[in-house]
DRENKELUM-984173 format. One record per residue: residue number from 1; residue in one letter; x, y, z of N, C-alpha, C, O in turn. Coordinates in nm, 2 decimals. Last residue first. Layout:
# DRENKELUM-984173
NODE    nr   rest     n.c1     n.c2     n.c3    ca.c1    ca.c2    ca.c3     c.c1     c.c2     c.c3     o.c1     o.c2     o.c3
NODE   NUM      A        X        Y        Z        X        Y        Z        X        Y        Z        X        Y        Z
...
END
This chain:
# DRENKELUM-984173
NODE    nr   rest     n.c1     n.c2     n.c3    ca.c1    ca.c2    ca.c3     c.c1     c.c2     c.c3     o.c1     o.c2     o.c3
NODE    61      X    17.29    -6.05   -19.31    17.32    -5.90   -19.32    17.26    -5.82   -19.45    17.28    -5.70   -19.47
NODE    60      X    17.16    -6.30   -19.26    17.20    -6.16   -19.15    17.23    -6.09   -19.17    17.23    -6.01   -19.08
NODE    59      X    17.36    -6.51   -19.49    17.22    -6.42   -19.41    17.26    -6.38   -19.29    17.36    -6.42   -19.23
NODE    58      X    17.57    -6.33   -19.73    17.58    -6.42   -19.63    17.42    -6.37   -19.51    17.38    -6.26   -19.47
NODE    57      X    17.45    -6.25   -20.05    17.52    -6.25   -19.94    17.50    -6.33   -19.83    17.39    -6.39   -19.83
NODE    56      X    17.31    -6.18   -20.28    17.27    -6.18   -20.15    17.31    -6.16   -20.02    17.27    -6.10   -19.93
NODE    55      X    17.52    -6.20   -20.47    17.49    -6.13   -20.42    17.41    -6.09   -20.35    17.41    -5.97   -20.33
NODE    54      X    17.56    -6.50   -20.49    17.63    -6.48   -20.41    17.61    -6.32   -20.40    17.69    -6.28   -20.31
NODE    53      X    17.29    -6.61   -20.63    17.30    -6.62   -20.46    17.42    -6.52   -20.39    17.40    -6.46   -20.28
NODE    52      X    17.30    -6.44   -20.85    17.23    -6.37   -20.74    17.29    -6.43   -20.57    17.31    -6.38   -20.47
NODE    51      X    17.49    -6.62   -20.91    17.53    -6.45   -20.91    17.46    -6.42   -20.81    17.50    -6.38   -20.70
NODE    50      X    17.43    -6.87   -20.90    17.50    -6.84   -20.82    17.54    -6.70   -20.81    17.61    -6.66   -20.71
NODE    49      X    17.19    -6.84   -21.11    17.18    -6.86   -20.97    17.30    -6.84   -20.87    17.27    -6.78   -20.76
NODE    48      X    17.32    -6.75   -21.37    17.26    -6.69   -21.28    17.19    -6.73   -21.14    17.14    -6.64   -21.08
NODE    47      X    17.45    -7.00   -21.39    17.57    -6.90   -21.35    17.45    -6.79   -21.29    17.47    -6.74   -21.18
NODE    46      X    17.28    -7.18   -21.42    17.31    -7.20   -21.33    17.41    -7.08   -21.26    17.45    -7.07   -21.15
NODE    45      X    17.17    -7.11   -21.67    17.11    -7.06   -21.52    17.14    -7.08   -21.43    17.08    -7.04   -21.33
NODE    44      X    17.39    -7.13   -21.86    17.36    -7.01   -21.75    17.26    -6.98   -21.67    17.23    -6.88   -21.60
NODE    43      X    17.32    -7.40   -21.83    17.48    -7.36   -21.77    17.43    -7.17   -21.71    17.43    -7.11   -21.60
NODE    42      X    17.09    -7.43   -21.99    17.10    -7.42   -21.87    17.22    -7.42   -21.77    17.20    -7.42   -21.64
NODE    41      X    17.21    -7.28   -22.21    17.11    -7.25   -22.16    17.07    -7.29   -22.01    17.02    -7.20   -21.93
NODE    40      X    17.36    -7.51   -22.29    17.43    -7.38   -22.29    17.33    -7.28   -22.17    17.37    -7.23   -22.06
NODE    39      X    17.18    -7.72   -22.37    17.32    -7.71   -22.19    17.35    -7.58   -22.21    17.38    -7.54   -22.10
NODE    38      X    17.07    -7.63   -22.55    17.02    -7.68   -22.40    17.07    -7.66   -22.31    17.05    -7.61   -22.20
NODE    37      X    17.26    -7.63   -22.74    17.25    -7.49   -22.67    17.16    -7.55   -22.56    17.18    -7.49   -22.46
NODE    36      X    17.58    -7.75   -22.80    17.47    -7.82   -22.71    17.37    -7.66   -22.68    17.42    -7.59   -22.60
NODE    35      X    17.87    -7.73   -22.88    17.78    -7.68   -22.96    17.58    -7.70   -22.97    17.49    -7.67   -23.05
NODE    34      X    18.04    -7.83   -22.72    18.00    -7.66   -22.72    17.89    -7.64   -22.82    17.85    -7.53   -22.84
NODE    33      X    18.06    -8.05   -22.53    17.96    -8.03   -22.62    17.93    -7.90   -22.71    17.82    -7.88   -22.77
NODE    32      X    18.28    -8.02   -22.39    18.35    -8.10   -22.46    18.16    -8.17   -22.58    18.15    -8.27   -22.66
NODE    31      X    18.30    -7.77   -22.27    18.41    -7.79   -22.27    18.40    -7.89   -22.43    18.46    -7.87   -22.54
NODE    30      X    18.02    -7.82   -22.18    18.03    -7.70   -22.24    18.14    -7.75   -22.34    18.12    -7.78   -22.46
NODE    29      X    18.11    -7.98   -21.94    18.01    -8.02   -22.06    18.00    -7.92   -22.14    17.91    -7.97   -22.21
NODE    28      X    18.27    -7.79   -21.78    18.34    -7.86   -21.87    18.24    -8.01   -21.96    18.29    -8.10   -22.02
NODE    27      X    18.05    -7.63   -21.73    18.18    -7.58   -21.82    18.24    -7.68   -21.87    18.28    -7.69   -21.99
NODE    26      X    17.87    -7.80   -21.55    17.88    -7.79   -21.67    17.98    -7.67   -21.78    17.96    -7.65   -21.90
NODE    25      X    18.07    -7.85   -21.34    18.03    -7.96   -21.40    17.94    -7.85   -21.54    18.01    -7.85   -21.65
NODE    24      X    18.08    -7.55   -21.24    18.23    -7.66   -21.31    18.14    -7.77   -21.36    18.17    -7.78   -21.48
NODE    23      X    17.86    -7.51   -21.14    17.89    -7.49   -21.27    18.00    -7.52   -21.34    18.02    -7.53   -21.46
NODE    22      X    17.84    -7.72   -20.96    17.73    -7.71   -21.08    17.77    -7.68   -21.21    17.75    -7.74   -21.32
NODE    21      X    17.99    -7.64   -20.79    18.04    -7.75   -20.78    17.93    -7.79   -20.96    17.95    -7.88   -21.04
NODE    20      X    17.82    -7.41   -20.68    17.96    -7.37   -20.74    18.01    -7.50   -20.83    18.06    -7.48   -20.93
NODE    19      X    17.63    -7.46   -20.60    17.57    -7.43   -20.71    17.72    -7.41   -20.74    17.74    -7.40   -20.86
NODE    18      X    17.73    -7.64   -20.36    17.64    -7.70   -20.46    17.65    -7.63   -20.58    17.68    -7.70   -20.68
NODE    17      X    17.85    -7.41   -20.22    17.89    -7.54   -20.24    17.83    -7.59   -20.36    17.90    -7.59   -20.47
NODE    16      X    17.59    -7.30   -20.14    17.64    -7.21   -20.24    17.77    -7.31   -20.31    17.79    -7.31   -20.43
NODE    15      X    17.48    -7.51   -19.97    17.42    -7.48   -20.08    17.49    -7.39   -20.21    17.46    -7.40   -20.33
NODE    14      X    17.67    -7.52   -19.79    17.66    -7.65   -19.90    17.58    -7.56   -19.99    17.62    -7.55   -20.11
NODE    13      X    17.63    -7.25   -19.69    17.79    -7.27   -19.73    17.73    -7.40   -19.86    17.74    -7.38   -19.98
NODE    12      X    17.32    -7.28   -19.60    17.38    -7.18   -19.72    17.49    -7.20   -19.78    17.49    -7.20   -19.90
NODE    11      X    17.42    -7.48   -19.44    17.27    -7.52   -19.54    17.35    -7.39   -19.60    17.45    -7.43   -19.67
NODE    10      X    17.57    -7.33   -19.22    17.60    -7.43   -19.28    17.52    -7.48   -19.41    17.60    -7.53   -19.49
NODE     9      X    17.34    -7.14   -19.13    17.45    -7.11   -19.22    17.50    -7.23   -19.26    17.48    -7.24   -19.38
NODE     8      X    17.18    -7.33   -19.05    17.15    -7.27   -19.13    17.27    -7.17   -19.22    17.28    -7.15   -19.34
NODE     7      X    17.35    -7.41   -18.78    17.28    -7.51   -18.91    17.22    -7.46   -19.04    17.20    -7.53   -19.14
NODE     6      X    17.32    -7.11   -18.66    17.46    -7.24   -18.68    17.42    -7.31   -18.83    17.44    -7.28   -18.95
NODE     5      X    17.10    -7.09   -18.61    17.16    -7.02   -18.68    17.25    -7.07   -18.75    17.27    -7.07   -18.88
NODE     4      X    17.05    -7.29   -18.40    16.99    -7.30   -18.52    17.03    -7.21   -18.66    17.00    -7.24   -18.78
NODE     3      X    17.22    -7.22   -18.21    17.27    -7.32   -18.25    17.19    -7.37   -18.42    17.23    -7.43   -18.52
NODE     2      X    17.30    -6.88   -18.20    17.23    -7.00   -18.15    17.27    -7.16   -18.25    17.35    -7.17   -18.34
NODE     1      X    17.61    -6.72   -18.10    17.53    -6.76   -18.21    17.45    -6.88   -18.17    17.51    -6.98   -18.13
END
């Protein structure tokens, strides 16, 4: 595996990292606003970003 491939998988792992590490931060603003629909609203975009990312799947395949 080249070495650029390398660095770019890694960029995907943080990134899917990121969007995971997102939605715990806002469940538990959820947790302790539940009645916030801004945050509600954008909690699930963040759950729909991580659906799609993670049904994309790993690249290259």
């Amino acid at each position: 595996m080249s070495q650029a491939r390398q660095q770019v998988g890694k960029q995907e792992d943080k990134s899917l990292e990121s969007l995971q590490n997102s939605l715990v931060e806002f469940l538990m603003a959820i947790i302790g606003a539940p009645d916030d629909e801004t945050l509600a609203r954008d909690a699930d975009a963040a759950v729909r970003a991580l659906d799609a990312r993670l049904q994309a799947g790993p690249a290259g395949t």
